[in-house]
Every structure is written in C-alpha cells, then in structure tokens.
ROPALO-36007 format. One record per residue (C-alpha): z, y, x; residue number from 1. Coordinates in steps of 0.05 Angstrom, whole numbers, always signed. Layout:
# residues N
+--------+--------+--------+-----+
:     c3 :     c2 :     c1 :   k :
+--------+--------+--------+-----+
:      Z :      Y :      X : NUM :
...
+--------+--------+--------+-----+
This chain:
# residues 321
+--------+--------+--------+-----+
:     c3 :     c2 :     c1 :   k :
+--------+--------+--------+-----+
:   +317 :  +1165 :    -12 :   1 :
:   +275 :  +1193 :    -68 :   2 :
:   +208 :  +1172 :    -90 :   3 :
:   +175 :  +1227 :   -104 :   4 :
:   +164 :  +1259 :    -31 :   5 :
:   +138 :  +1324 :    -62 :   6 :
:   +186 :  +1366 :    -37 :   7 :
:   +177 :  +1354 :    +32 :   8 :
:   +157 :  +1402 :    +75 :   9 :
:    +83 :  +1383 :   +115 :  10 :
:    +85 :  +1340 :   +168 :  11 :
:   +109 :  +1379 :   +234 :  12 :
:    +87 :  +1353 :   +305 :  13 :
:   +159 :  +1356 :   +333 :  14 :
:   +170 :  +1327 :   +410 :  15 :
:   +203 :  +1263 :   +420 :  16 :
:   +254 :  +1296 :   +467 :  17 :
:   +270 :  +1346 :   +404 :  18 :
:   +280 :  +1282 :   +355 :  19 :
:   +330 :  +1259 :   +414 :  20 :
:   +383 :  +1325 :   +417 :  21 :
:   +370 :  +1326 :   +335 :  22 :
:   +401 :  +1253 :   +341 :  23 :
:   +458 :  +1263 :   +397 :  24 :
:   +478 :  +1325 :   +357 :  25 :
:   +510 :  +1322 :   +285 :  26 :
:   +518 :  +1391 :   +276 :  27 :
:   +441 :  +1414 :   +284 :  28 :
:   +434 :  +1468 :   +233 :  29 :
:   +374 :  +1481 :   +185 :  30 :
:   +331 :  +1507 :   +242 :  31 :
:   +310 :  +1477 :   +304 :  32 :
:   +277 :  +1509 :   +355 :  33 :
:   +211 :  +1479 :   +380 :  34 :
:   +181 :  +1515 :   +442 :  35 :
:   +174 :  +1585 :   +416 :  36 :
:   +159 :  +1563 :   +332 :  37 :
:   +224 :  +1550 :   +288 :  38 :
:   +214 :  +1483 :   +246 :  39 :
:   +240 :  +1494 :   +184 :  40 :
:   +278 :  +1436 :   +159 :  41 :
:   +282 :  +1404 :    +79 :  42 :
:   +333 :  +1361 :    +61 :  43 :
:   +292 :  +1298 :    +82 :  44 :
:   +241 :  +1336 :   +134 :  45 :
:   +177 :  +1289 :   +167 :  46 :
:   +182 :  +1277 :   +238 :  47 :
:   +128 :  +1262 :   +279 :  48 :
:   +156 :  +1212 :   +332 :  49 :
:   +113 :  +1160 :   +373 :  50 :
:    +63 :  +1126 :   +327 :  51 :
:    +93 :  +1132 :   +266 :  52 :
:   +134 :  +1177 :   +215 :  53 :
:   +214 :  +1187 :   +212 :  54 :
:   +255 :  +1229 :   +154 :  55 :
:   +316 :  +1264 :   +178 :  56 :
:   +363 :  +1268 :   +135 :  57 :
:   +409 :  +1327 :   +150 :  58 :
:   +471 :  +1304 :   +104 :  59 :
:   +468 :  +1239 :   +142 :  60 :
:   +441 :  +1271 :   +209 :  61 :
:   +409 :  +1204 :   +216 :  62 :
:   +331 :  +1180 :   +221 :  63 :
:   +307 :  +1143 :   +162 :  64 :
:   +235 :  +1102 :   +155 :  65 :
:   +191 :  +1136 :   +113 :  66 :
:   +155 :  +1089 :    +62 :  67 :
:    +81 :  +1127 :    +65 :  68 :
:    +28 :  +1099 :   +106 :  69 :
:    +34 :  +1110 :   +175 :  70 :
:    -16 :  +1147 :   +198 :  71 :
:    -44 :  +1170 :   +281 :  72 :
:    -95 :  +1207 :   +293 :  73 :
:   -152 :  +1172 :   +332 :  74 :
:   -139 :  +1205 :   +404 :  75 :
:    -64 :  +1183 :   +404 :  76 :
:    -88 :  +1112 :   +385 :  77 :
:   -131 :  +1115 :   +443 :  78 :
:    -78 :  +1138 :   +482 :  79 :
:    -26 :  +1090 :   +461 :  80 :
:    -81 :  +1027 :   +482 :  81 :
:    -83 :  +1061 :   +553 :  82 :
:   -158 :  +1085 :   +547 :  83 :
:   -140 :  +1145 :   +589 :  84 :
:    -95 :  +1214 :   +584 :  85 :
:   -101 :  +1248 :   +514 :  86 :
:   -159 :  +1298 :   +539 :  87 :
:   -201 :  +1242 :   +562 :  88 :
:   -182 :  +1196 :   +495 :  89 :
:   -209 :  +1270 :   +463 :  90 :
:   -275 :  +1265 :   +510 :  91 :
:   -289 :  +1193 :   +491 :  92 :
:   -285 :  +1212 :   +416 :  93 :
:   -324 :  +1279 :   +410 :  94 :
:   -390 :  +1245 :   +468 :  95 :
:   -396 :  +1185 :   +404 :  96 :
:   -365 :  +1129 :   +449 :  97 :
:   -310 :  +1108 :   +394 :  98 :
:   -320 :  +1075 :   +331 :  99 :
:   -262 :  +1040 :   +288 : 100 :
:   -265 :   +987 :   +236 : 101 :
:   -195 :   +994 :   +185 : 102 :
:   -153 :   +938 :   +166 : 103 :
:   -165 :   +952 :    +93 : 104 :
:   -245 :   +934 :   +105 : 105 :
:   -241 :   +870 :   +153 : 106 :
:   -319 :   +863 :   +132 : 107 :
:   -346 :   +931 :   +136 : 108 :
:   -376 :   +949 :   +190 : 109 :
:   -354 :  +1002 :   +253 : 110 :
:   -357 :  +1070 :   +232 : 111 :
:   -375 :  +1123 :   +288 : 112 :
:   -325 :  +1182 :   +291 : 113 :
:   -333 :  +1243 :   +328 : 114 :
:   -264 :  +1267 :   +305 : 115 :
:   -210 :  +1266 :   +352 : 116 :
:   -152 :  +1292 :   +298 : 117 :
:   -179 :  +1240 :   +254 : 118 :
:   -118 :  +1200 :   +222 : 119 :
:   -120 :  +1129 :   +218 : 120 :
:    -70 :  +1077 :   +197 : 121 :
:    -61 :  +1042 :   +264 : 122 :
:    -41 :   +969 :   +246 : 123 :
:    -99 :   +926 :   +244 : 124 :
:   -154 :   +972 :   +263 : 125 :
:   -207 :   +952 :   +310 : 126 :
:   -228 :   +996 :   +365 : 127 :
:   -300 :   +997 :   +392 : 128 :
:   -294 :  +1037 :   +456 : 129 :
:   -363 :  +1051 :   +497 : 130 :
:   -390 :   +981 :   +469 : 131 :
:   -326 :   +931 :   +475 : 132 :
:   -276 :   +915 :   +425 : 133 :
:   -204 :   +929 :   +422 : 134 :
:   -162 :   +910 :   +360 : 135 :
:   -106 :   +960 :   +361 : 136 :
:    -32 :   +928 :   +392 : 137 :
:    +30 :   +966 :   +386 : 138 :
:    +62 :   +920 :   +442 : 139 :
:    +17 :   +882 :   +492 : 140 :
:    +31 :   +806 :   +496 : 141 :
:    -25 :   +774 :   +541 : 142 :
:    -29 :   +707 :   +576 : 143 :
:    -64 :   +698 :   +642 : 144 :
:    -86 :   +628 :   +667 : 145 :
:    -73 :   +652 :   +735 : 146 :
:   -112 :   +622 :   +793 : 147 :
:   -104 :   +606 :   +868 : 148 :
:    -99 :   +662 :   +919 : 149 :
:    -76 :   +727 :   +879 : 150 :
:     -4 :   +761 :   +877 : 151 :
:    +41 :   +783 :   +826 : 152 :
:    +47 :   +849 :   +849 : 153 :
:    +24 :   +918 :   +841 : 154 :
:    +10 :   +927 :   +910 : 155 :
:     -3 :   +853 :   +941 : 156 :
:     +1 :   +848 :  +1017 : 157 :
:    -49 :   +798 :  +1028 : 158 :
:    -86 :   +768 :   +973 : 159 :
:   -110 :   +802 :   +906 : 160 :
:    -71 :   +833 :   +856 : 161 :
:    -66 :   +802 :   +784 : 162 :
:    -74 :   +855 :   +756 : 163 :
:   -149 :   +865 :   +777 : 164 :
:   -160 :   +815 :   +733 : 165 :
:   -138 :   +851 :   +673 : 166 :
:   -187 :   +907 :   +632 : 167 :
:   -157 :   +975 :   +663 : 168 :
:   -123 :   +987 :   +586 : 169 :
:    -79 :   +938 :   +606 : 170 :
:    -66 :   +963 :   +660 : 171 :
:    -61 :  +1037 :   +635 : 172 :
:    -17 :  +1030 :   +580 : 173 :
:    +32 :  +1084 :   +579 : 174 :
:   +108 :  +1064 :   +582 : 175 :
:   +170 :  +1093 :   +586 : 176 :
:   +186 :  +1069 :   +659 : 177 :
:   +157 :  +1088 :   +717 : 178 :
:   +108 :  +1027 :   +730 : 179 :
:    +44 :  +1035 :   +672 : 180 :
:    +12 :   +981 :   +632 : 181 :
:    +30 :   +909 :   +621 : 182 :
:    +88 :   +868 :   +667 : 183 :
:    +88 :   +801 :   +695 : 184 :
:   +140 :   +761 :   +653 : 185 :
:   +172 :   +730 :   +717 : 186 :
:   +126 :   +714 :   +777 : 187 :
:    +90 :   +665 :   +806 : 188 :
:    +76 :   +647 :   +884 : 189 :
:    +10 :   +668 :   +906 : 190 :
:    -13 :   +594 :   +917 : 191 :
:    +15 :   +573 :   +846 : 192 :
:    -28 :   +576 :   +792 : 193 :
:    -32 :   +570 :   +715 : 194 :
:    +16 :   +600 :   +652 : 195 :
:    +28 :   +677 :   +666 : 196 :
:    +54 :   +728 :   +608 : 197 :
:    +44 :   +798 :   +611 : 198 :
:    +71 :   +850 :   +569 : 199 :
:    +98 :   +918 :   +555 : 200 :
:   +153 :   +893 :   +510 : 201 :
:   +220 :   +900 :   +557 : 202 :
:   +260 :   +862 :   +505 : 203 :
:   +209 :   +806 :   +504 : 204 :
:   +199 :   +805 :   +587 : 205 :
:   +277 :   +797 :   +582 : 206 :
:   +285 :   +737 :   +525 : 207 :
:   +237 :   +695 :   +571 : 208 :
:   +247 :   +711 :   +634 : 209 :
:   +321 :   +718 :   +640 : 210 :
:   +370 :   +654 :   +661 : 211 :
:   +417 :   +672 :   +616 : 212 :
:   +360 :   +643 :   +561 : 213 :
:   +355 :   +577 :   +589 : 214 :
:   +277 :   +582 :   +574 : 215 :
:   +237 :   +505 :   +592 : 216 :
:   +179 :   +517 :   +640 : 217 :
:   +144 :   +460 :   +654 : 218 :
:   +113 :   +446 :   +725 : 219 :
:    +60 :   +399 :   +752 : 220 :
:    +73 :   +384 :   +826 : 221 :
:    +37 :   +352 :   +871 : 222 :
:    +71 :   +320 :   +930 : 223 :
:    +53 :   +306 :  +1000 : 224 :
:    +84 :   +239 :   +995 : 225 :
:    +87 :   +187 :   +944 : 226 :
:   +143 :   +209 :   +889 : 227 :
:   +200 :   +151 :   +868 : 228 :
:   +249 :   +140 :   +826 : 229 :
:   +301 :   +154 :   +868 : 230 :
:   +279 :   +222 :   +875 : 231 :
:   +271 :   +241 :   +809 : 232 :
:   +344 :   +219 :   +797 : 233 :
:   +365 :   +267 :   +848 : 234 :
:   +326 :   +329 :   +824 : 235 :
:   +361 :   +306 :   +749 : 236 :
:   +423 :   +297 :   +780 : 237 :
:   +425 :   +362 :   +819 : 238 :
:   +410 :   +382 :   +896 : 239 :
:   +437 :   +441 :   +937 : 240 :
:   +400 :   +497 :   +959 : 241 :
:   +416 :   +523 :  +1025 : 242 :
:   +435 :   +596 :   +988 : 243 :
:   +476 :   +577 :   +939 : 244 :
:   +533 :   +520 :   +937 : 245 :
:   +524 :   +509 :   +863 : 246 :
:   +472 :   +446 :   +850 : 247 :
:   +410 :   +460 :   +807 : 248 :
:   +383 :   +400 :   +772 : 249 :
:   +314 :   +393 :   +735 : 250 :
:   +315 :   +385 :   +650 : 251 :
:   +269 :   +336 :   +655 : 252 :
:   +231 :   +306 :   +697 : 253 :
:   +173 :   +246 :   +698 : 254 :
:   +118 :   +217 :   +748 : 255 :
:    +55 :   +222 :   +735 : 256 :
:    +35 :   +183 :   +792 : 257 :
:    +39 :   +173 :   +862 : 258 :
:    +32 :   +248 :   +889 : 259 :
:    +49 :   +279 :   +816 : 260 :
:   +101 :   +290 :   +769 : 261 :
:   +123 :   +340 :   +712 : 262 :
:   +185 :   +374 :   +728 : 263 :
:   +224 :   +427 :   +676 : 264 :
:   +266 :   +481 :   +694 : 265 :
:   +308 :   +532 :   +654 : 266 :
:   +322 :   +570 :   +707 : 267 :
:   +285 :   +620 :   +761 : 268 :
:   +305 :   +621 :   +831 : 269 :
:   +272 :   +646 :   +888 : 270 :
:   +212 :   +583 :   +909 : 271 :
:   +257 :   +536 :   +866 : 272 :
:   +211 :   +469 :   +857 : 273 :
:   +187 :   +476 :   +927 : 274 :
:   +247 :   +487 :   +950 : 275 :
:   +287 :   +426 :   +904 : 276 :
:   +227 :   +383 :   +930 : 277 :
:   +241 :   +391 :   +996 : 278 :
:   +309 :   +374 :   +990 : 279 :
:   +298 :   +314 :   +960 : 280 :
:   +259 :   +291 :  +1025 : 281 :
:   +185 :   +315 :   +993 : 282 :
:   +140 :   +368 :  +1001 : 283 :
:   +104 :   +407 :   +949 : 284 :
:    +29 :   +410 :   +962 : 285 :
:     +2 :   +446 :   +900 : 286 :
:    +43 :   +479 :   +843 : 287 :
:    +13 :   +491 :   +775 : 288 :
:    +50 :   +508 :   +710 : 289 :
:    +31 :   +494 :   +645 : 290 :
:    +83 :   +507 :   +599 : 291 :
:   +128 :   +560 :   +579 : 292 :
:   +176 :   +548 :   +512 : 293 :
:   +137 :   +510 :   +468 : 294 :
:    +67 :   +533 :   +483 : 295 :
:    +19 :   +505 :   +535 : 296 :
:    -37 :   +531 :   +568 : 297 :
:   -101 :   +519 :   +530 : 298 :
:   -146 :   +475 :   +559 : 299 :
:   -203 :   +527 :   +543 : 300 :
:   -171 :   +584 :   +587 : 301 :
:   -209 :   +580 :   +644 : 302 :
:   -169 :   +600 :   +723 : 303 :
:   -173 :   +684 :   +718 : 304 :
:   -181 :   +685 :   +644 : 305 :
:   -139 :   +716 :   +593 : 306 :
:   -135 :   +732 :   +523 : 307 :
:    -79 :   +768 :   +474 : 308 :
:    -20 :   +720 :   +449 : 309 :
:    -28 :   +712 :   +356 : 310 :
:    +32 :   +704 :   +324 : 311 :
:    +28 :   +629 :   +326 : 312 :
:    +36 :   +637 :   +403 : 313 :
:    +95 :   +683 :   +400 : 314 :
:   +132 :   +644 :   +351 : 315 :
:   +127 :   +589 :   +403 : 316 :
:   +145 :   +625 :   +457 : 317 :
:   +202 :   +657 :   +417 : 318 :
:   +231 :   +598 :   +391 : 319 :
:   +267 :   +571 :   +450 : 320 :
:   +284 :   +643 :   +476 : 321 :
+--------+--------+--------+-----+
C-alpha cells in the first residue's frame, strides 16, 4: 500500500451491506451502484464501514486497513454507545446536551459541540451526555456484583430484571442480533448473588462462558448442615446427576467452616452446586460467587453495583479462557 494517499478519491459513505456483495464478489467492476449514485472507485478507494475506514483494493478485491486516523462523526459515536437512534443522537447534539473531551488532551477540559457531522477520533474520547460521563467503548465489558432477588433475563417472570440495574446505554447498544445492548456472560439463579459479566463481545461471551474452555468459577456455599470431609471427597471425586450418567466432580474444593466452603467448577450445568450438594447428602442454603478466571470481585463493589472491566481485568479474565 502506498504512502502517499493523495490519489484517493474522498471518503464515500458506502452501506455495510454494499462492502459485503463488494467482498463475496471478485469480479465487481470499477463502478458500484449505491442506491441511485454510482461510486466511482480508485485503485485503493475509502470505505466507510462501521466505525472506522477500509481501502479496497480492486487488484486484490480484498479490504485493507487504512493507516489514517480513524475518524466518526459525533452522532454515530453516540449511536454506537446506545444513546438512542441516529436522529435522536442528532437531537442531543444540536439542543447543547453533548460535550467530548479527545484522547490527545486527557487534561483539557469538555468542549461543547453543537455539530452532529462533527468527526472525532473515537478511541479514548470522553463523552459528557446531558451531565454524566461516558468514555467511549468499542465493545462493552461490564461486571455486575449482582444481588439477591433479580433474574437474568430480559423479561424475568417474577423478580426484577438485571438489566434495570444497568444505565439504558447499556442496555441500548446496537448489535448485530436480535437482542440490543450488553449479554449476561452465563447466568446466575435468581437467589445467587455476586460476579456477573456483561458484554456485547460474542467472541468474549463465548471464551468464558463455554465448557469447552474449562473456565474456574469459584463459589461460596453455604450449607444447611455442617460440611465434612467426607463430602468434599465426594464432590472431588465426582457425583451423578440424575440427567446425565457421566459424574461431574469439583476442581477444588475447601471448608471454610461448619456451614461453608469454596467450591470451583469449570463447567456450567443447569443448578450444578445445588444440585452436586444435594447429592452429596447437603443442601445449599445461599450461593454467592466470587470468582471468575483469575479475577475476584472487589470488595468495594457494593450488591447492584457495576462498573466497566480495564485491561488489567480482562487480561485476567482472558488468561484462563
């Protein structure tokens, strides 16, 4: 690819669903029809696709990154954070409600724009939107201390939703399935409480919540009756479930004391400690997990609270998935 980008044609807005058919099909010629305009097309012509910027290279009919900045304009960022469709996003922008703060001036202070076609390099940029701050994500990765009592469903049958405890961009995030905003990484009975993920990442939701990954999630039961050794050598050794033939065994577990012990599992099945509890003659009276990978819940993450997952946190959680 050249350096000098001179001879590129200006940037042309051209639908995802037209970058698709230019990608299934080798032989697209030097036109391509978009709507009722023709975009003509340069050896290395700009694409407009999602958030950022893609060269297609006609010799090659392939998609290649283009080095310059990526660039949005402000109502697609919007957008893209789930503050609404893009006329609202526009609305927000044009009444004064938006101001941004760019990567490239972490001490500077928010700048009010009234532009919705403003461009803006997206990465970094904080978002003040009607008086609360948003720091721009291109993938959502949240953790939820989640408390007694709620459901992790989008439409709960008897107790609340997670989800209402979530800011509505979260929940409005636009995806390309059916179901908007952030998904429960796995789920949690409605009487269970602590470590949830959330997230719009599919490939991420899969690398921690699939079996197949062997991902450690570490429980703190409580029992109904006192807890011995001889139970804990069961659930290590492996108990049968009345569904399935094939034993599942614990990774590790420990007592804590009398009613409580720490018990890891790698593997999701339908009610699986309560249900491994039982079978080893116990009964589970509360259920609360605190670990997933190598990351615990912090102690400062109050029941119903949640914040975004750093890098530090994903590098945890990624390192055992």
């Amino acid at each position: 690819m050249p350096d000098d980008h001179s001879k590129l044609v200006p940037l042309l807005p051209i639908p995802n669903r037209t970058v698709k058919r230019l990608c299934a099909d080798d032989s697209a010629g030097s036109r391509v029809k978009v709507g009722h305009r023709q975009a003509l097309t340069a050896q290395k012509t700009p694409v407009r696709y999602d958030w950022g910027f893609l060269l297609w290279d006609n010799n090659k009919s392939s998609l290649l990154a283009d080095p310059r900045v990526l660039t949005m304009q402000l109502q697609d960022i919007l957008y893209s954070q789930g503050f609404g469709t893009r006329r609202v996003c526009a609305g927000l922008i044009q009444q004064g409600w938006v101001s941004v703060r760019e990567a490239s001036s972490p001490n500077a202070e928010y700048v009010l724009c009234t532009e919705a076609t403003a461009g803006y390099e997206p990465e970094g940029l904080l978002l003040r939107v009607q008086g609360v701050d948003w720091p721009f994500h291109a993938k959502a990765y949240v953790l939820l201390h989640k408390p007694a009592s709620t459901e992790c469903s989008q439409k709960p049958s008897t107790y609340p939703s997670i989800y209402t405890l979530l800011p509505p961009p979260l929940r409005q995030r636009p995806t390309k399935s059916a179901v908007q905003g952030v998904q429960a990484v796995g789920r949690l009975d409605q009487d269970t409480t602590g470590m949830l993920l959330l997230s719009d990442d599919g490939q991420f939701i899969h690398r921690l919540s699939s079996p197949k990954k062997h991902v450690p999630k570490v429980y703190q039961v409580t029992t109904k009756h006192p807890v011995d050794e001889a139970q804990v050598s069961k659930l290590l050794a492996g108990v049968v479930l009345d569904d399935d033939p094939k034993p599942v065994r614990a990774a590790n577990c420990s007592i804590l004391d009398s009613h409580r012990l720490d018990m890891t599992l790698t593997e999701g099945k339908y009610h699986q400690v309560k249900r491994m509890i039982a079978a080893v003659g116990n009964r589970v009276e509360g259920l609360h997990r605190s670990r997933i990978g190598r990351m615990d819940l912090p102690a400062d993450l109050a029941p119903g609270q949640w914040r975004w997952l750093n890098a530090s946190d994903l590098a945890l959680l990624n390192s055992n998935a």
